[in-house]
KEBAPA-588665 format. One record per residue (C-alpha): residue in one letter; z, x, y. Coordinates in Angstrom, 1 decimal. Example, Ala and Ser with C-alpha at 12.3 -4.5 7.8 and 13.67 -1.06 7.14 Angstrom:
<sites>
(site "A", (7.8, 12.3, -4.5)) (site "S", (7.1, 13.7, -1.1)) 
</sites>
This chain:
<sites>
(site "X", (25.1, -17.1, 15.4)) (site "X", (21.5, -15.6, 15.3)) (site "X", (19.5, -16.5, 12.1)) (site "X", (17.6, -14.2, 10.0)) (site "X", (15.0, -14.4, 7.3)) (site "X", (15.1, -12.2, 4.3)) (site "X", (12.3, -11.4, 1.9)) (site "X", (14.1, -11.6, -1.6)) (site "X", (12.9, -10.1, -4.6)) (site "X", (15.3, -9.9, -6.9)) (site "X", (15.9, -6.2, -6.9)) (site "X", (19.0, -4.2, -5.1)) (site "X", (17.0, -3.3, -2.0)) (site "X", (16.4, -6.5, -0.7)) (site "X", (19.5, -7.9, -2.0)) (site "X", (21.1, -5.4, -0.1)) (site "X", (19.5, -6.0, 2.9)) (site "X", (20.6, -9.5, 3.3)) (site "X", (24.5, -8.3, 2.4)) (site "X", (24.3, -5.8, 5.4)) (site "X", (22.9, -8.5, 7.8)) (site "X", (25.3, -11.2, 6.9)) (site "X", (28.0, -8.8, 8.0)) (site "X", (26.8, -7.3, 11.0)) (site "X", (27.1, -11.6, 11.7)) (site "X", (23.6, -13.3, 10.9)) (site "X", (23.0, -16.3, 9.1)) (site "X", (21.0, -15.3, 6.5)) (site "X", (18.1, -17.1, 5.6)) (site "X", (16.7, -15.7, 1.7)) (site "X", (12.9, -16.4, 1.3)) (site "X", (11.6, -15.5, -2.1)) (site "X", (7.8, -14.8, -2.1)) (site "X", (6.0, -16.4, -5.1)) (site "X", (3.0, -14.7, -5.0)) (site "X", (1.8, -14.3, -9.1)) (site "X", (2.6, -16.4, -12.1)) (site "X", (3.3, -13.8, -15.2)) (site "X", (0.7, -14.7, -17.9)) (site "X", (2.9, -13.0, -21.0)) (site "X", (6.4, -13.2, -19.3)) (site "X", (8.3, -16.4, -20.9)) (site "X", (9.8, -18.3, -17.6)) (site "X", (13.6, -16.8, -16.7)) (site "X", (16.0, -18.5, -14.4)) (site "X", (14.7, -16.6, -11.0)) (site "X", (16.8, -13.6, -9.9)) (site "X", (16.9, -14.5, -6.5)) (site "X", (18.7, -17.8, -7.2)) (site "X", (21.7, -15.9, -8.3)) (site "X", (21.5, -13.3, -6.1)) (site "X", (21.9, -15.8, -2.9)) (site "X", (24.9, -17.2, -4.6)) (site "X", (26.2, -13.9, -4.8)) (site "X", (26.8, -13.5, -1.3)) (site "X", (26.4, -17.6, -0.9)) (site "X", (23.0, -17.8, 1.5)) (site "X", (20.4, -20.1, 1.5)) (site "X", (17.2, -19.7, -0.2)) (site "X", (13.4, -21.0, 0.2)) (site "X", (10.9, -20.2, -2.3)) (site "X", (7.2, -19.8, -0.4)) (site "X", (4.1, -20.0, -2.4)) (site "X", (1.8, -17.7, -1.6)) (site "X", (-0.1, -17.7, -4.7)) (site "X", (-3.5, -18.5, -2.8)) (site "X", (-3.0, -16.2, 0.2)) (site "X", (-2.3, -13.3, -2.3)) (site "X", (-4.6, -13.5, -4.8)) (site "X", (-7.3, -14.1, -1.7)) (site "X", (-6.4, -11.0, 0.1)) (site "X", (-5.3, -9.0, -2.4)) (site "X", (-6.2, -9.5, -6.1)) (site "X", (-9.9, -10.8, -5.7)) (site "X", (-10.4, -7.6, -3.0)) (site "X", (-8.5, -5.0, -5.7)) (site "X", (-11.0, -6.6, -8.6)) (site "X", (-14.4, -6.2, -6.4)) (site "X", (-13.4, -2.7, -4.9)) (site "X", (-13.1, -1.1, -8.3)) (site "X", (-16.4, -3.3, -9.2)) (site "X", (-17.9, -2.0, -6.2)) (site "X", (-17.0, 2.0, -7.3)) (site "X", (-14.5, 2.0, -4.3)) (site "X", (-10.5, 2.7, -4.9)) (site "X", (-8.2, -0.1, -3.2)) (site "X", (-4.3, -0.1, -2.4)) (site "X", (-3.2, -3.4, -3.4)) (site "X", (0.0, -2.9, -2.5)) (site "X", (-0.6, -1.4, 1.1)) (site "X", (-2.9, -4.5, 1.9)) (site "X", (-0.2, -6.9, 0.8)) (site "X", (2.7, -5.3, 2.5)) (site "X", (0.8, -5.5, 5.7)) (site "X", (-1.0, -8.4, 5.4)) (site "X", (0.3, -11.0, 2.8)) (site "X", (4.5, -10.2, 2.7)) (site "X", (5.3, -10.3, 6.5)) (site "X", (2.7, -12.8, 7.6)) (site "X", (4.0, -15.1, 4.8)) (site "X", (7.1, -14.5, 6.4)) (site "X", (6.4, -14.7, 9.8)) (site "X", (4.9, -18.6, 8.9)) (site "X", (8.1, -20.2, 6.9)) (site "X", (10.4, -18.2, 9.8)) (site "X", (8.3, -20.4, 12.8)) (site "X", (8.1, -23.2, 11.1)) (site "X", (12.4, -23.0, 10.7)) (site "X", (12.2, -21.4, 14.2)) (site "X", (14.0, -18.1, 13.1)) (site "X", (13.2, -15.4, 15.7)) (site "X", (14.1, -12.4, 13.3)) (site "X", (12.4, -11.6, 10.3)) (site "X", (13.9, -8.9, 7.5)) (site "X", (12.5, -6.8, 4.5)) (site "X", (14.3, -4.3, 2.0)) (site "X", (11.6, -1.8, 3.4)) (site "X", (12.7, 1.5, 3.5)) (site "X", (11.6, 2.3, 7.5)) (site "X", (13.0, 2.0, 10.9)) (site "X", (11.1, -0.6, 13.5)) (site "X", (11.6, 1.0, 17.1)) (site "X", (10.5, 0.0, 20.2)) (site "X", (8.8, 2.8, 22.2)) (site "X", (6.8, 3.1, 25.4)) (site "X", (6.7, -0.8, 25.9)) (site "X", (5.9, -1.3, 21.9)) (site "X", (7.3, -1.9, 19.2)) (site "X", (6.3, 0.9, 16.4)) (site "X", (7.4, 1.2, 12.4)) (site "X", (8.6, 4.6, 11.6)) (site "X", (9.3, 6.7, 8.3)) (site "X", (12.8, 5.9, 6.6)) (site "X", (15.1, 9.0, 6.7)) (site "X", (14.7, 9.0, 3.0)) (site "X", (11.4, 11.4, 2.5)) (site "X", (11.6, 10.0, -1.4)) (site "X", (12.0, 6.4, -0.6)) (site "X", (9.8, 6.6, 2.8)) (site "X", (7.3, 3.1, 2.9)) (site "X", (6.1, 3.2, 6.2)) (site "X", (2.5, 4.2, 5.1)) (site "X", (2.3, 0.4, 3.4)) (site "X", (2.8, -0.9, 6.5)) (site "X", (-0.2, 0.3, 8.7)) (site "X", (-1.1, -3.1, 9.5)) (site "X", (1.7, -5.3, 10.7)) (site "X", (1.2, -7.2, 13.7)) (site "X", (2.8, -6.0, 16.7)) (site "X", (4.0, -9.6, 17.0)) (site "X", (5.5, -9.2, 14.3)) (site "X", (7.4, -6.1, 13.9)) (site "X", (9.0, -7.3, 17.7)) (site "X", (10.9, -9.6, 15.5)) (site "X", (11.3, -7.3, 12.3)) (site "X", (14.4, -5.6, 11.0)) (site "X", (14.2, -3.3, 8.5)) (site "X", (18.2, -2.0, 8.1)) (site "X", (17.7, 0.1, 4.7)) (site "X", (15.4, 2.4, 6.8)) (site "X", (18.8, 4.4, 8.0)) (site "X", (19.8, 4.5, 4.4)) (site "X", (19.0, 6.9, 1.4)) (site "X", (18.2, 4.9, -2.1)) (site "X", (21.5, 6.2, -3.0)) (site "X", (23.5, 5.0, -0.4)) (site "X", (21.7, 1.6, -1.1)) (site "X", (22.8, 1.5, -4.7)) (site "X", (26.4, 2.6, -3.7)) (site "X", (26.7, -0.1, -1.1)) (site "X", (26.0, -2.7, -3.9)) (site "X", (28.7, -1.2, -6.4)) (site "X", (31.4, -0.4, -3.5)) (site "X", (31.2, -4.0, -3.0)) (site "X", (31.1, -5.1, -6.4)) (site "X", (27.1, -5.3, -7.0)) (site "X", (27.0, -2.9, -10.0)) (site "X", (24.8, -4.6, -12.1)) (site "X", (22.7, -5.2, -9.5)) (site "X", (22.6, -1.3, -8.1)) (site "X", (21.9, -0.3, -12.1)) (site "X", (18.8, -3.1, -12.7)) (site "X", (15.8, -0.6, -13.6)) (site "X", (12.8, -1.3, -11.0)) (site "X", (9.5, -2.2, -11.8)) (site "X", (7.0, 0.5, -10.2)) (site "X", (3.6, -1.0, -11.4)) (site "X", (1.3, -3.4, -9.6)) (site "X", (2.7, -6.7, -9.6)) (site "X", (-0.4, -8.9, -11.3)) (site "X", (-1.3, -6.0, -13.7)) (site "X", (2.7, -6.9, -15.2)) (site "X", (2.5, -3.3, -16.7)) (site "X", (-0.8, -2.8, -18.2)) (site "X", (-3.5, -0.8, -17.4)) (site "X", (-5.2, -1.9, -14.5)) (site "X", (-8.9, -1.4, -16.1)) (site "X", (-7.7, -3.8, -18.9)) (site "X", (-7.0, -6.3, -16.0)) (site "X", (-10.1, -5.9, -14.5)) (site "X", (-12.0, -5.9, -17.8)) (site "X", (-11.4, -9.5, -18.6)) (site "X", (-13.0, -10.5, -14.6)) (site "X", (-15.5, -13.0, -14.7)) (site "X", (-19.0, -10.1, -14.5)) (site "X", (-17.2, -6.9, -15.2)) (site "X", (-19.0, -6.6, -18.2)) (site "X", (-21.8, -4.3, -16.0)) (site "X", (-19.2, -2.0, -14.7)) (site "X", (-17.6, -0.8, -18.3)) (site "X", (-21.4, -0.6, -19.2)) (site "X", (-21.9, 3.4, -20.2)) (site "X", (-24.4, 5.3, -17.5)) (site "X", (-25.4, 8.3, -16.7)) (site "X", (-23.1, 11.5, -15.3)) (site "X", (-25.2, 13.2, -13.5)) (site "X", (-24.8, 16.4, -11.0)) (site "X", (-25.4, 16.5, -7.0)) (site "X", (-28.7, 17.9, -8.2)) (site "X", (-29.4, 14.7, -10.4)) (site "X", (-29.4, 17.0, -13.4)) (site "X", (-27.9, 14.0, -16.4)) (site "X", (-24.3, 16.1, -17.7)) (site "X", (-23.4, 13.4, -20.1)) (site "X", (-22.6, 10.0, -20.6)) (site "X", (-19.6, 8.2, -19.3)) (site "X", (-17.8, 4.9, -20.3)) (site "X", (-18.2, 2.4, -17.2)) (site "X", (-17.5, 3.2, -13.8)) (site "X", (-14.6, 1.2, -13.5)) (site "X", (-12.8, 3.4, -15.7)) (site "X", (-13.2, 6.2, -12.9)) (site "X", (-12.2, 7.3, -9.6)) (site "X", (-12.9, 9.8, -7.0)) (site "X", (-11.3, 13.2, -8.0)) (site "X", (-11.4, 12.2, -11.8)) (site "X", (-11.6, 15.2, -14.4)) (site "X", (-10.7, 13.3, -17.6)) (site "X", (-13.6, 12.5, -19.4)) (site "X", (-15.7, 14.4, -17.3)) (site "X", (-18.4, 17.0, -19.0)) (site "X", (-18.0, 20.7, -17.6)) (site "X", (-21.6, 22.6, -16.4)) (site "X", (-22.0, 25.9, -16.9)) (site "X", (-18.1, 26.4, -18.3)) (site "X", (-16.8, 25.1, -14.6)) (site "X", (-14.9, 22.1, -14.7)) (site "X", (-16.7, 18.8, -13.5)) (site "X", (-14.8, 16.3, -11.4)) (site "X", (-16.1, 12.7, -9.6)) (site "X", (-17.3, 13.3, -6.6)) (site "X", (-18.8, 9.9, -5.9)) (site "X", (-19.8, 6.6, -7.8)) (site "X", (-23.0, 4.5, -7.5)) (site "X", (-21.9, 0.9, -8.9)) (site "X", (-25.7, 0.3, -8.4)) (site "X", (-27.2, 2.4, -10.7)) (site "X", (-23.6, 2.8, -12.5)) (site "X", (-23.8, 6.6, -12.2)) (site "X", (-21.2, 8.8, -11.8)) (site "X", (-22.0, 11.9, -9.9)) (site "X", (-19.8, 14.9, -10.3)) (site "X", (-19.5, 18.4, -9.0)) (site "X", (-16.8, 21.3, -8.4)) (site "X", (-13.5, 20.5, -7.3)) (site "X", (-14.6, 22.1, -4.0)) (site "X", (-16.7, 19.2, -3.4)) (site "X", (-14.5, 16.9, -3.1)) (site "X", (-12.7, 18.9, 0.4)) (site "X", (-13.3, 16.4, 3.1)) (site "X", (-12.9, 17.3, 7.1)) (site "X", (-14.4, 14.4, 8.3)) (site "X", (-13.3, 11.0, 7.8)) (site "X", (-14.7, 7.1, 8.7)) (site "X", (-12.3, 4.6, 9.0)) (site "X", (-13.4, 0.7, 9.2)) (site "X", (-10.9, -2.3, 9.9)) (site "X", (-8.7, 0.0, 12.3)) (site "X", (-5.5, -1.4, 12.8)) (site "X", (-4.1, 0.2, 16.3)) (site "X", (-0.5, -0.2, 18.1)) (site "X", (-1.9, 1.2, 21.6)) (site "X", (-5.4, 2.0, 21.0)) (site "X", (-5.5, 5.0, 23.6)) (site "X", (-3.0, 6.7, 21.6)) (site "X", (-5.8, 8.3, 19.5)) (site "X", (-6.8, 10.5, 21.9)) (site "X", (-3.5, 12.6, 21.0)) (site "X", (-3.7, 15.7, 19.7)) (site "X", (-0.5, 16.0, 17.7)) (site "X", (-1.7, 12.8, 15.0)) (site "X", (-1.2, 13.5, 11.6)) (site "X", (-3.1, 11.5, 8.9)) (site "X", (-1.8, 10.9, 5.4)) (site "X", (-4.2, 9.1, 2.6)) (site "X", (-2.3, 8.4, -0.4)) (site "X", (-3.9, 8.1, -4.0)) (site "X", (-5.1, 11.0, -6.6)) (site "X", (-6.0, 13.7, -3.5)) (site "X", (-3.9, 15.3, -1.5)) (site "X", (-3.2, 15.3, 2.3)) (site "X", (-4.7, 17.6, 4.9)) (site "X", (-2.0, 19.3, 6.5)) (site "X", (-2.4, 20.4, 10.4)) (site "X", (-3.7, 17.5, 12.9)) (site "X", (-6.6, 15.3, 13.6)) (site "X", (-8.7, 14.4, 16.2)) (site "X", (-9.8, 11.0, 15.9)) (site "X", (-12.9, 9.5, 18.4)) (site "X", (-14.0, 5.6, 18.5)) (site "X", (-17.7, 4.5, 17.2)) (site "X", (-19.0, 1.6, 18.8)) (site "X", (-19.3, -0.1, 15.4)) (site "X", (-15.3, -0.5, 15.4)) (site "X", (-15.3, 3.0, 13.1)) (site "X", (-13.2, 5.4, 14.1)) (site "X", (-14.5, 9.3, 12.5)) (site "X", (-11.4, 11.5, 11.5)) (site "X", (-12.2, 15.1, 12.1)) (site "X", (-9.3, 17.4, 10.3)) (site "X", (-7.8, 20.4, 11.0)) (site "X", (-7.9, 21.4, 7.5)) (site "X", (-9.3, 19.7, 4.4)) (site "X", (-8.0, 16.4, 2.5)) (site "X", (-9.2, 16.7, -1.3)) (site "X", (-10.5, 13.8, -3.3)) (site "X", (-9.4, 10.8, -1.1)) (site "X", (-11.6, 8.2, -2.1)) (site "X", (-13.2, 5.7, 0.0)) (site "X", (-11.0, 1.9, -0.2)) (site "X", (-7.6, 3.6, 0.4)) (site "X", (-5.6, 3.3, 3.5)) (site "X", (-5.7, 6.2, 6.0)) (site "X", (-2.6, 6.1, 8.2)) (site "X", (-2.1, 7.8, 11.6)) (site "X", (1.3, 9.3, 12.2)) (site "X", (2.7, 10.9, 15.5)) (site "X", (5.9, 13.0, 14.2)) (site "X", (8.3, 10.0, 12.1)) (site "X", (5.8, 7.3, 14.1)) (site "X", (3.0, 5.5, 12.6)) (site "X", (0.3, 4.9, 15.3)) (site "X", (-2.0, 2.9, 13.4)) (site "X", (-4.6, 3.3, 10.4)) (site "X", (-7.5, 1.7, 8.5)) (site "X", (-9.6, 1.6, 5.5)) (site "X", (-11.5, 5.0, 4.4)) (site "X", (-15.3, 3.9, 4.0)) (site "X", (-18.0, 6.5, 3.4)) (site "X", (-16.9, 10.1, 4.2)) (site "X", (-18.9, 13.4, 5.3)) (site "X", (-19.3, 16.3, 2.8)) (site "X", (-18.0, 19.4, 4.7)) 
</sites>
């Protein structure tokens, strides 16, 4: 009987995942990720615990507490100190959740390695490629831009064939109702449901960044006053002075000086694009010329295709067939070919066109 290990949250998606894998005939292996310790949450017995009795599987608990708050809460507190916009979420979904994973299944030596994850992991051309979920509203293939190859070889991802209804009808056809009805949290994991400027607020040296500076114009020209840049982001027009009765939005952020300079929403139309820390399934694939790219955060995508060339410096510029508005430099840009996701990276400084 092959073995498989599970990522178990607690929630139905996972907990379905490991149901449909024990009957299609694995031994199911539940891993649940410990990677934050609630602060205001009084201690609970842990979901996961019941849920593997359930359906009567095994279960590990992993801490990852240091791995996760060393690649993904200490890099989400200096981004937003640093006037930049991190993903959390998209960092530790292809960095921290599969990796941590991928460790506890070698050292059991479990081949196969599974996630509630609503995509589809296909091989194609001699690789091994994640691809959107046929659910469009469910769809998380963009948070996983940067799983190893190595990796998704060995991934199964079942829910990506599903709808999230489907999914919650699986668990009450066989008896899961309460589980299919539990209300799912969709807020960052640390912030435990605050606002994410309160989290970083209480940071060890934030007190600069929710310091009040200047709002100043592409001209320089001082607007008005604002309340720290870490209350900000790119594409921001709460808070934000008008000039000349035309509406003002954030255009970029200087955590330097702590200015905010603003302009008209124009502005913020970008055609070109750098990308650091690319993260590439078959590297010559870029020189396609059907890619789409999708940046998600406060803008919106560009529609049409991109072409995308190499630097020397491990860049890669993104020039677009049409304009994405206000994406702001620390979130993921992710490379898709049709349902396929080629690759991506980390938006860094971007061209004015």
């Amino acid at each position: 009987m092959e073995k498989v290990v599970v990522g178990l949250s607690g929630g139905v998606d996972s907990f379905v995942t490991a149901f449909l894998l024990k009957q299609q005939g694995f031994e199911v292996i539940g891993v649940n990720l410990q990677l934050w310790s609630p602060r205001r949450v009084p201690a609970s017995p842990n979901e996961a615990d019941e849920l593997c009795k359930l359906i009567n599987i095994k279960l590990y608990k992993l801490d990852g507490k240091k791995h996760f708050q060393n690649h993904v809460v200490q890099p989400f507190i200096s981004g937003y100190l640093s006037g930049i916009t991190p993903n959390p979420c998209a960092i530790c979904n292809s960095f921290v959740k599969w990796e941590l994973l991928r460790s506890l299944a070698d050292e059991l030596g479990v081949h196969y390695i599974a996630t509630g994850h609503y995509t589809r992991i296909l091989p194609f051309s001699g690789h091994h490629y994640v691809y959107k979920g046929i659910d469009p509203n469910k769809d998380q293939s963009y948070f996983l831009w940067g799983v190893r190859e190595e990796i998704l070889s060995r991934a199964i991802t079942p829910l990506g064939d599903y709808t999230k209804n489907e999914v919650k009808e699986i668990a009450r056809t066989h008896g899961f109702s309460q589980i299919a009805d539990k209300r799912e949290s969709m807020s960052i994991c640390f912030i435990e449901k605050h606002d994410y400027r309160d989290f970083i607020s209480q940071q060890p040296g934030a007190e600069h960044y929710f310091t009040p500076g200047s709002i100043v114009d592409i001209q320089g020209q001082k607007l008005g006053e604002h309340k720290g840049i870490a209350n900000y982001t790119i594409g921001q027009k709460r808070d934000i002075p008008s000039k000349d009765g035309h509406p003002q939005y954030v255009i970029s952020i200087n955590a330097t000086t702590r200015q905010l300079i603003v302009g008209e929403k124009s502005l913020l139309n970008q055609t070109e694009l750098s990308v650091s820390t690319p993260h590439l399934i078959a590297p010559d694939e870029i020189s396609a010329n059907d890619i789409e790219v999708k940046v998600r955060g406060l803008g919106l995508n560009p529609q049409g295709y991109a072409r995308i060339f190499p630097q020397p410096d491990n860049r890669l510029t993104v020039q677009l067939s049409s304009p994405a508005w206000a994406v702001a430099p620390g979130q993921p840009v992710v490379f898709y070919r049709q349902d396929r996701l080629i690759g991506g990276g980390i938006l860094t400084t971007h061209t004015q066109k």
